[in-house]
N, C-alpha and C positions, 0 to 999 in steps of 0.2 A: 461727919458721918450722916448718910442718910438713912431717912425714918424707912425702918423694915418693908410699909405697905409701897413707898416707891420704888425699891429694889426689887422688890417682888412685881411691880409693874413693868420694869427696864426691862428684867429676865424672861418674862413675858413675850415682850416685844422683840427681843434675842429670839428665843424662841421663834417669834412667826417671820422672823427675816432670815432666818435660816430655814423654814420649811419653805417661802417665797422661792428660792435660791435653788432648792432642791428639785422646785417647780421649773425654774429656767431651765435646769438644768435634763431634766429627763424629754424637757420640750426641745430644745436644743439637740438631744440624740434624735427625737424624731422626725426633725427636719431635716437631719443627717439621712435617718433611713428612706426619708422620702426624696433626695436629692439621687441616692443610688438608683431605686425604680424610677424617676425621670429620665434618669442618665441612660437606663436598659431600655427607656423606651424613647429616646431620641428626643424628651419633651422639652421645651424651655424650664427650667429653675424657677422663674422669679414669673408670676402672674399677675401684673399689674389689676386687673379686673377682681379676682380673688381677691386681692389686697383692701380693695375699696369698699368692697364688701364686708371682710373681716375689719376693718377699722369701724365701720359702722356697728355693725353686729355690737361690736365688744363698747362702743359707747352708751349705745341701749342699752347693754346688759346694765354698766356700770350705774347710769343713771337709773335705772331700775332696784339698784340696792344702793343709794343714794348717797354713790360717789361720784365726782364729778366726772362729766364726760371727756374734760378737756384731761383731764390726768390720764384715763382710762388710755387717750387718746399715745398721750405723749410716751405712756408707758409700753404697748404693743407698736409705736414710730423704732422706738430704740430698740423691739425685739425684733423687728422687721430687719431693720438694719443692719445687727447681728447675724441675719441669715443669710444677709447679700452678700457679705462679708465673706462668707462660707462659698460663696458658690466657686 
């Protein structure tokens, strides 16, 4: 059995991986809805330059609330991924 103050720490962390998720996931619709207004305007899907910009951006951000950049990093590689994924 564990001690109450870790289970209530686990549930916690339940807790922010499931609002994480909910985060993927509302983001996730709206690169669906941004896929359809490309698509109405004949644009390319995937904007490599965008890309490199937004990978940056979001390292700074991270190292700025002092997480590491390279996770920040790894973590928006595999949401990128999942869009391509999409197109």
């Amino acid at each position: 059995m564990l001690p109450a103050d870790v289970s209530e720490t686990r549930s916690a962390l339940d807790e922010l991986d499931h609002a994480l998720l909910d985060l993927v996931a509302r983001r996730r619709a709206l690169v669906g809805a941004l896929f359809v207004k490309k698509r109405a305007l004949d644009l390319p899907l995937v904007d490599p330059i965008r890309e490199v910009e937004l990978l940056a951006d979001r390292r700074a951000y991270a190292e700025r609330h002092g997480i590491p950049a390279d996770l920040a990093e790894v973590i928006f590689r595999a949401i990128l991924e999942d869009s391509h994924t999409r197109t």
